[in-house]
C-alpha positions as CSV (number, residue, x, y, z in Angstrom):
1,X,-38.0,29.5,-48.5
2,X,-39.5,26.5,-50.6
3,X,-37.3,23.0,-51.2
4,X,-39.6,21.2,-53.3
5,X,-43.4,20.5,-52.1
6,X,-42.2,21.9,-48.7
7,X,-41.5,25.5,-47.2
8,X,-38.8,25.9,-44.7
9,X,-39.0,28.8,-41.8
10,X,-35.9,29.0,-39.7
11,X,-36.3,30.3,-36.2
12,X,-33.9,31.7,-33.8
13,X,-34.3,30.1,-30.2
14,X,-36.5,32.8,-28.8
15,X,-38.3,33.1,-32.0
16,X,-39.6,29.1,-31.6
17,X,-40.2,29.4,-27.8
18,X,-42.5,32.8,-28.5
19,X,-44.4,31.7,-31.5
20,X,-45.2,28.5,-29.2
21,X,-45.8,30.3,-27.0
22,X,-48.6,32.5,-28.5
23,X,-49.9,29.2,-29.9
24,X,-50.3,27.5,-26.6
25,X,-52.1,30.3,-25.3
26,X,-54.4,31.3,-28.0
27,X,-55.2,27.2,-28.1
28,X,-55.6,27.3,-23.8
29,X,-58.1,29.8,-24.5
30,X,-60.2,28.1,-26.8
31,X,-60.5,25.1,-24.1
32,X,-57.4,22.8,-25.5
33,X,-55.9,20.3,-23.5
34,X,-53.9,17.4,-25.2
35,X,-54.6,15.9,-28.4
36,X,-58.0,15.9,-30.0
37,X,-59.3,12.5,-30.1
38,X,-61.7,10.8,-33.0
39,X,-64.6,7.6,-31.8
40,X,-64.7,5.3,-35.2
41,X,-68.2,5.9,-34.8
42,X,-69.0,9.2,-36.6
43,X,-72.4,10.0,-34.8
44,X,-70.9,9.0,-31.4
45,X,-68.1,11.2,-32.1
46,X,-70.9,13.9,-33.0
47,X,-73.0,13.4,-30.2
48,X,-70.3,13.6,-27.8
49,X,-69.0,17.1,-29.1
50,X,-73.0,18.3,-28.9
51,X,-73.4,17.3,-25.3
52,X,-69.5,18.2,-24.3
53,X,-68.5,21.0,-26.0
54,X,-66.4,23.7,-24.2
55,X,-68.8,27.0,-23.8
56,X,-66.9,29.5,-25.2
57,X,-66.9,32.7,-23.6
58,X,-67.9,34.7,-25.9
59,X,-68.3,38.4,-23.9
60,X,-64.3,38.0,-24.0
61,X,-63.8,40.1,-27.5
62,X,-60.3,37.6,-28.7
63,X,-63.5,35.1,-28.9
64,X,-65.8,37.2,-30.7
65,X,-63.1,38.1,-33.3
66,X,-62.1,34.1,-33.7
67,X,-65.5,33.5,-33.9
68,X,-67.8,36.6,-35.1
69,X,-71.2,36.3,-35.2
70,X,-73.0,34.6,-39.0
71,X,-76.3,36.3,-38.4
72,X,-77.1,39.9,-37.0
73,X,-80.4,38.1,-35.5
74,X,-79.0,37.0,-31.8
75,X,-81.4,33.8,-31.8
76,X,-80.1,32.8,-35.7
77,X,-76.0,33.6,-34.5
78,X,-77.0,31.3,-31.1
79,X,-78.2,28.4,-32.8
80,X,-75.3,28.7,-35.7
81,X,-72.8,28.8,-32.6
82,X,-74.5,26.1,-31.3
83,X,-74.4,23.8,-34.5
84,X,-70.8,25.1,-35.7
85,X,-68.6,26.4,-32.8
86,X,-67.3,23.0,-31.7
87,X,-66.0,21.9,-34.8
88,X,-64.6,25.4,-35.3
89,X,-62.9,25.4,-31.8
90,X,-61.4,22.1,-32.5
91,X,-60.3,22.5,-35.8
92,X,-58.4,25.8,-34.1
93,X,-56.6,23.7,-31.7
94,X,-55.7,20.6,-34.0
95,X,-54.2,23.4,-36.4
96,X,-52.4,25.0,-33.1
97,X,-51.1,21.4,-32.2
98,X,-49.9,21.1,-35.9
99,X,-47.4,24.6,-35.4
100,X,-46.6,23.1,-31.9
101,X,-45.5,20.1,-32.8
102,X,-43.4,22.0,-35.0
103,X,-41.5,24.4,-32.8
104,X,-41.2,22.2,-29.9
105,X,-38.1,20.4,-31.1
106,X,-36.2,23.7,-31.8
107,X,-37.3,26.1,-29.2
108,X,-34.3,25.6,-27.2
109,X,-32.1,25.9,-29.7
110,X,-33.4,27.0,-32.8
111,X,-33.3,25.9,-36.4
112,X,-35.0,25.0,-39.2
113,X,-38.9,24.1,-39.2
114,X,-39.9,21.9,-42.4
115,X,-43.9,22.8,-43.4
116,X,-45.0,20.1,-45.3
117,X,-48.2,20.9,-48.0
118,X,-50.6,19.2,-45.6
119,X,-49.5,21.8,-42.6
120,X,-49.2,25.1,-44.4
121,X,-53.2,26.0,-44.1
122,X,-52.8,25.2,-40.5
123,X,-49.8,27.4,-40.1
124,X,-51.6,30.1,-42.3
125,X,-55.0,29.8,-39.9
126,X,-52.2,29.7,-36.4
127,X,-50.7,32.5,-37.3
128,X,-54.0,34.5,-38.3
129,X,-55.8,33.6,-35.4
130,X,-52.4,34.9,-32.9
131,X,-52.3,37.9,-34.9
132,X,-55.9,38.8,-34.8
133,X,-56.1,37.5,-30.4
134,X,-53.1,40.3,-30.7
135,X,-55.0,42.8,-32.2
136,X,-58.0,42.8,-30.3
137,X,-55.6,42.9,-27.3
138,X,-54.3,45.6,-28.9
139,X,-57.8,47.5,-29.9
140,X,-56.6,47.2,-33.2
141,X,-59.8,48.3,-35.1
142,X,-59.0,50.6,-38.0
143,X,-55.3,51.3,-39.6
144,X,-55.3,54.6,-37.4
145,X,-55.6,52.6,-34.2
146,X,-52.7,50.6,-35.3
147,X,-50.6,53.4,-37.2
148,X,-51.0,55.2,-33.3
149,X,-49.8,52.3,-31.7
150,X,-47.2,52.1,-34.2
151,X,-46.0,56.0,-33.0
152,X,-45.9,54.6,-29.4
153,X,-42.3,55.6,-28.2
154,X,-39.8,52.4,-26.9
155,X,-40.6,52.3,-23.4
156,X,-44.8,52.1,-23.4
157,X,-44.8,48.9,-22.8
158,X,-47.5,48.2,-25.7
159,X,-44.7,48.9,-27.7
160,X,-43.1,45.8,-27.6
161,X,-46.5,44.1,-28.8
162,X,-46.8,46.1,-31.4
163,X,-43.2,45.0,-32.6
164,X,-44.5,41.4,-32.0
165,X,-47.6,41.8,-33.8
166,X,-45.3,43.2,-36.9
167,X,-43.1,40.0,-36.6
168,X,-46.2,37.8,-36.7
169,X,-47.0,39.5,-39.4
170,X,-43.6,39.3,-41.1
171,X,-43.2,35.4,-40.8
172,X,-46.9,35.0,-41.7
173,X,-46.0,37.1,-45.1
174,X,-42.8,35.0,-45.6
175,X,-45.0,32.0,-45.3
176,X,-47.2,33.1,-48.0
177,X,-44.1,34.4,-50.6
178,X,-42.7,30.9,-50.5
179,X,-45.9,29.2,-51.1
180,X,-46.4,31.7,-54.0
181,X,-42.6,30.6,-55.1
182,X,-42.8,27.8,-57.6
């Protein structure tokens, strides 16, 4: 729902807790660990990230899809992942710690989470990159793949992530109604 300049998502309990959840993991995987800090000196900052970047592991596929290849030549994609990936991963976990921040306060009991203008591209990016880690979990390739899993019966336990990856889609959707609400 929008109230002004700002869209509001309420979330059960549960709700809050899972989507943190997936967050937290999805961020865990791309090597988070605390808040990202910025040097006032822009090339020290630079340097830093070129000598200590986290290597990403990129044979796991949730990796590949969050961060596909720019070039079909393997030597042109290496040296674009080696110029671009570290400012990609950490602008992936500063826009997870955005949503975190967020649903901390109400995951043990729920409520209301204010997303101000400056947030909602992070939340739109969060929830993207959870539902695509999903999906790749999934082998969600094709709408067949996903319209079998769909057809799964209640007690394959895939089902239940397929229900999740629905919801993630759902509040994702919501998200993107009440920004086109004006």
């Amino acid at each position: 729902m929008r109230e002004g300049d700002d869209l509001v998502a309420t979330f059960e309990a549960f709700e809050a807790a899972l989507l943190a959840s997936l967050v937290g993991q999805v961020a865990d995987l791309l090597g988070g660990s605390g808040p990202v800090t910025h040097e006032q000196d822009p090339f020290a900052q630079w340097a830093a990230e070129f000598r200590a970047g986290v290597d990403l592991d990129r044979s796991d596929p949730v990796i590949a899809r969050l961060f596909p290849d720019a070039y079909e030549d393997a030597t042109a994609a290496g040296e674009h992942h080696r110029f671009s990936q570290e400012a990609l991963r950490r602008g992936r976990i500063e826009d997870a710690e955005v949503v975190s921040a967020a649903l901390v306060p109400i995951g043990e009991v729920g409520g209301a989470v204010v997303v101000g203008p400056e947030a909602v591209e992070a939340w739109l990016r969060v929830l993207n990159g959870v539902r695509l880690a999903l999906a790749v979990r999934l082998g969600v390739e094709t709408a067949s793949d996903y319209d079998q899993l769909s057809a799964l019966p209640a007690r394959d336990p895939r089902a239940q992530l397929v229900d999740l990856y629905d919801w993630l889609g759902f509040v994702q959707e919501s998200l993107l109604e009440a920004l086109a609400d004006e």
